[in-house]
MINUPA-305507 format. One record per residue (C-alpha): residue in three letters; chain; x, y, z. Coordinates in Angstrom, 3 decimals, padded with zeros to 6 digits. Each point is the difference from the previous one (the first is absolute). Example, Ala and Ser with C-alpha at 12.3 -4.5 7.8 and 13.67 -1.06 7.14 Angstrom:
2
fidren:vexmar:X:Y:Z
ALA:A:012.300:-004.500:007.800
SER:A:001.370:003.440:-000.660
//
This chain:
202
fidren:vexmar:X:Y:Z
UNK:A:-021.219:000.323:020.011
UNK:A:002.616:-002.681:-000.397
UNK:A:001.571:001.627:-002.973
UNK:A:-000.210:003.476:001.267
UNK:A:003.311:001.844:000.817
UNK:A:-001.021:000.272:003.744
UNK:A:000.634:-004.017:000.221
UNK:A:003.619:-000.098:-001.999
UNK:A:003.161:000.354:002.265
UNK:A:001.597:003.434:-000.398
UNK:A:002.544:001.869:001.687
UNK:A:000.299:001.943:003.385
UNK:A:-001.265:003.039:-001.241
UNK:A:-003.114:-001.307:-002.342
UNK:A:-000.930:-002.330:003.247
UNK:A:000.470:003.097:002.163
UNK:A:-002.274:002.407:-002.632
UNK:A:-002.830:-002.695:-000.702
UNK:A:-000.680:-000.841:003.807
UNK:A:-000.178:003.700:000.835
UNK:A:-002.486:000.443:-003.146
UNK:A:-001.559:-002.843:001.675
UNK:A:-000.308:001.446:003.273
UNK:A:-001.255:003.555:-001.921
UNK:A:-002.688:-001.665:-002.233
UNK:A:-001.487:-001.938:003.502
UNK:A:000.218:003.324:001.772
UNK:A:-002.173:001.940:-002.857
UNK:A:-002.561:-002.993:-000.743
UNK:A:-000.873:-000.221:003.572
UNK:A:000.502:003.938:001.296
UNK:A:-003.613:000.468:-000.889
UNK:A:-001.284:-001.680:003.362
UNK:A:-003.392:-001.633:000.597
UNK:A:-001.297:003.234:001.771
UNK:A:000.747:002.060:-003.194
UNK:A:-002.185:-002.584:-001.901
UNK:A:-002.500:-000.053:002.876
UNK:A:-000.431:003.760:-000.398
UNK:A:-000.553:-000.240:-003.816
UNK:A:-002.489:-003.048:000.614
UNK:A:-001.350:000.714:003.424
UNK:A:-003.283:-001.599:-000.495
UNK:A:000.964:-002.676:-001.506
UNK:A:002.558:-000.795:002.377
UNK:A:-002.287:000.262:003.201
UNK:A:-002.777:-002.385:-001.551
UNK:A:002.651:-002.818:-001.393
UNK:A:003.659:000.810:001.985
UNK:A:000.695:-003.760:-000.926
UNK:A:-000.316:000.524:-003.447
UNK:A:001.183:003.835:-000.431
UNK:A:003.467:-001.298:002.163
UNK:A:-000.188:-003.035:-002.764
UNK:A:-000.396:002.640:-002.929
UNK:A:002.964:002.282:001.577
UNK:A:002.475:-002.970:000.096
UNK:A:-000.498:-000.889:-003.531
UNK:A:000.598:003.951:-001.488
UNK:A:002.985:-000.168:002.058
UNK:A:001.070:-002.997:-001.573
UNK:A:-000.593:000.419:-003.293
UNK:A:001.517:003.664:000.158
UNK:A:003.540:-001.518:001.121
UNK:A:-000.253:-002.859:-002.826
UNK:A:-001.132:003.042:-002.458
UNK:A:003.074:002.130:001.208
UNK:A:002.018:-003.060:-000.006
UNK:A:-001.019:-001.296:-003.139
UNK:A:000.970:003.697:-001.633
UNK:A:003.253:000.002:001.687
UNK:A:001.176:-003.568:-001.568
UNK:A:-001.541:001.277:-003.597
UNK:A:002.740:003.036:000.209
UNK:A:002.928:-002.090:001.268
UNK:A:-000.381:-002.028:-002.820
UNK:A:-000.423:002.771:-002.253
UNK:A:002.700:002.018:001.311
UNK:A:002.538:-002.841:000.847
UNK:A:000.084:001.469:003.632
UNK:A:001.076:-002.853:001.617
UNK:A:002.728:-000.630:-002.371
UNK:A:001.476:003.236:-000.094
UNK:A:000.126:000.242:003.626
UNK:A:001.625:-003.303:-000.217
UNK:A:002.778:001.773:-001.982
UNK:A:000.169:003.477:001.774
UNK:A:000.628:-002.622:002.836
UNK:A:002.796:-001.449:-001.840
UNK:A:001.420:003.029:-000.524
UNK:A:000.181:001.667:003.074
UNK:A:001.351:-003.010:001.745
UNK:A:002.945:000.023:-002.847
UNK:A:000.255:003.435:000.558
UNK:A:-000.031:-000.767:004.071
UNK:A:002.325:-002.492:-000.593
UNK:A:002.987:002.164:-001.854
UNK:A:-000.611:002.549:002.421
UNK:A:000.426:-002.303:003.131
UNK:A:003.446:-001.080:-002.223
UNK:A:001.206:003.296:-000.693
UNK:A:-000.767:000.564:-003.646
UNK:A:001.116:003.475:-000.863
UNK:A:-000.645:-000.596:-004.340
UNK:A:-001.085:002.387:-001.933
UNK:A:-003.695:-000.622:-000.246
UNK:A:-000.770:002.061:003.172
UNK:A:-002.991:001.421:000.257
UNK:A:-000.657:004.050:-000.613
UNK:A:-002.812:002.211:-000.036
UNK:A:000.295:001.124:-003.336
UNK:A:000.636:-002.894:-001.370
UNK:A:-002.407:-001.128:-002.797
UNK:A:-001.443:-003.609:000.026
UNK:A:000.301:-000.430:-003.594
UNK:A:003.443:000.792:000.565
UNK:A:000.659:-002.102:002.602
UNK:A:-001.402:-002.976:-001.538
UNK:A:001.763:000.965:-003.559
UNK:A:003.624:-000.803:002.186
UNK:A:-001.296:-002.646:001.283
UNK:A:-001.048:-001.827:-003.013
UNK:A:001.740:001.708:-003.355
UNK:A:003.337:-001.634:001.367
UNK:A:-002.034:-003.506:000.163
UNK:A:-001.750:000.620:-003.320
UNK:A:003.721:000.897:-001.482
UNK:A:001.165:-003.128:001.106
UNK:A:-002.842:-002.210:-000.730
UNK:A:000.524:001.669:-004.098
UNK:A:003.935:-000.435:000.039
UNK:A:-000.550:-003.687:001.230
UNK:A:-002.710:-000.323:-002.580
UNK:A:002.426:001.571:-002.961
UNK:A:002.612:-002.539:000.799
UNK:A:-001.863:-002.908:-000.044
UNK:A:-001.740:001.384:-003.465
UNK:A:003.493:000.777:-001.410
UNK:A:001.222:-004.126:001.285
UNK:A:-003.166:-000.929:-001.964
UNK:A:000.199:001.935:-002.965
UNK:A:003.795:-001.383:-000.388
UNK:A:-001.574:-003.422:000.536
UNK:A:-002.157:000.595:-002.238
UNK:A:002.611:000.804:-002.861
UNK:A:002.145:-003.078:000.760
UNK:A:-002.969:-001.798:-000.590
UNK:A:-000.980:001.522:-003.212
UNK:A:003.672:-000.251:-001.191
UNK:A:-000.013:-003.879:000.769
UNK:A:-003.138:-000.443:-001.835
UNK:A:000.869:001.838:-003.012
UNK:A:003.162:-002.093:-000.257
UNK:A:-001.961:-002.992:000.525
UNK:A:-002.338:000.910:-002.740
UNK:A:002.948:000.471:-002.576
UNK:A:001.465:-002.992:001.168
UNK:A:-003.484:-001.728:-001.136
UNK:A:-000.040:001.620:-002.894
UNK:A:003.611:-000.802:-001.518
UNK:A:-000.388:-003.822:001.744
UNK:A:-004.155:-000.010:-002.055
UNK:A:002.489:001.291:-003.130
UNK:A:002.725:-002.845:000.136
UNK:A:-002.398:-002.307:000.846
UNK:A:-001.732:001.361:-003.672
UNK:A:003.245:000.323:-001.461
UNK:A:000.642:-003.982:000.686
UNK:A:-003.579:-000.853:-000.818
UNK:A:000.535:002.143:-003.150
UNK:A:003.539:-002.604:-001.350
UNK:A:-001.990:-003.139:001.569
UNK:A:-002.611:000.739:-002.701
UNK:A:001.900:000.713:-002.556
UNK:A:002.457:-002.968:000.273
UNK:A:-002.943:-002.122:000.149
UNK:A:-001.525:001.491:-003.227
UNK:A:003.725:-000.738:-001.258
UNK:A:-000.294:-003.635:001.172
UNK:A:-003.380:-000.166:-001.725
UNK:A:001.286:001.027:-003.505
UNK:A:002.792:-002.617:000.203
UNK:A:-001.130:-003.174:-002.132
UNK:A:-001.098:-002.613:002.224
UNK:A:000.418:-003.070:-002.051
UNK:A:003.487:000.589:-000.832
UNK:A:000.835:000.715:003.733
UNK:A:-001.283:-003.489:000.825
UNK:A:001.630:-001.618:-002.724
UNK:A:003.177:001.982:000.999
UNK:A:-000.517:-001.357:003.591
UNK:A:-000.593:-003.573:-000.884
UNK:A:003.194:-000.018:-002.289
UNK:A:001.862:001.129:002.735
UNK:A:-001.430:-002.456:002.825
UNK:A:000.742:-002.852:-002.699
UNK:A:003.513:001.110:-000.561
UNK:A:001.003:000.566:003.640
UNK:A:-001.788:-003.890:000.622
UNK:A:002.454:-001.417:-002.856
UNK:A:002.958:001.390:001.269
UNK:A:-001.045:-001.500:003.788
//
């Protein structure tokens, strides 16, 4: 089973616990011997030994790849190899500040609760994890508010530039309606009387 936990790497103490299941499950398929069988099919086993020894292999077999087979169904299941992986882990960490000398507070006592144990270990984590996640909420909240300030004052700027530009839009049409009303002939007249004039006095 290439996929099965038996073939993935593992530590000391999940290679240490699957070979001696190994060793167990080879031990119980084959501690039914081939005179056990022979009682149970005594005829049969004096008039064909060949095949009855043939037959006796193959129940052996197929027991240890049944057992076998069962065994890598509740690994799976259960995650046993991975949480022997990390009660590995953890008792060479613990190993570890023991060989250095730790003397914290997280020793070990008999009437010591596991829920309680694990609360101190991971409240103080789950504190810090929230206080870090507060500040960086607060940094974007104030971001946040800069942003909406600058946006609002670049919406009012639009708006009063959108009213000048109205505004000037607003006197353009009106001195043109001006310019409209003047009369037209007497402008041109006006213009050409004034062109002649400046040409006599050249």
């Amino acid at each position: 089973m290439a996929s099965s936990a038996s073939t993935q790497p593992g530590s000391k103490r999940w290679t240490y616990f699957h070979s001696a299941l190994q060793l167990a499950i080879q031990r119980s398929a084959h501690k039914w011997t081939y005179e056990d069988f022979a009682e149970c099919f005594s005829l049969w086993c004096d008039e064909q030994p060949e095949n009855a020894a043939t037959i006796f292999n193959l129940v052996s077999g197929r027991l240890e790849s049944s057992i076998t087979e069962n065994c890598e169904e509740l690994f799976k299941k259960y995650n046993v190899k991975e949480n022997l992986d990390n009660l590995h882990a953890v008792v060479t960490a613990a190993r570890a500040r023991k060989q250095a000398g730790y003397d914290g507070h997280d020793v070990w006592r008999e009437d010591l609760q596991p829920r309680a144990a694990v609360r101190a270990r991971t409240v103080p984590l789950l504190e810090r994890e929230r206080d870090r996640l507060q500040a960086e909420l607060s940094e974007l909240t104030e971001e946040n508010t800069d942003l909406q300030y600058q946006m609002c004052r670049n919406v009012q700027a639009k708006e009063e530039a959108d009213a000048d530009a109205a505004k000037l839009l607003d006197l353009l049409d009106r001195a043109f309606a001006k310019w409209s009303d003047l009369p037209q002939d007497d402008i041109q007249s006006w213009t050409l009387q004034t062109a002649e004039a400046a040409g006599n006095k050249a």
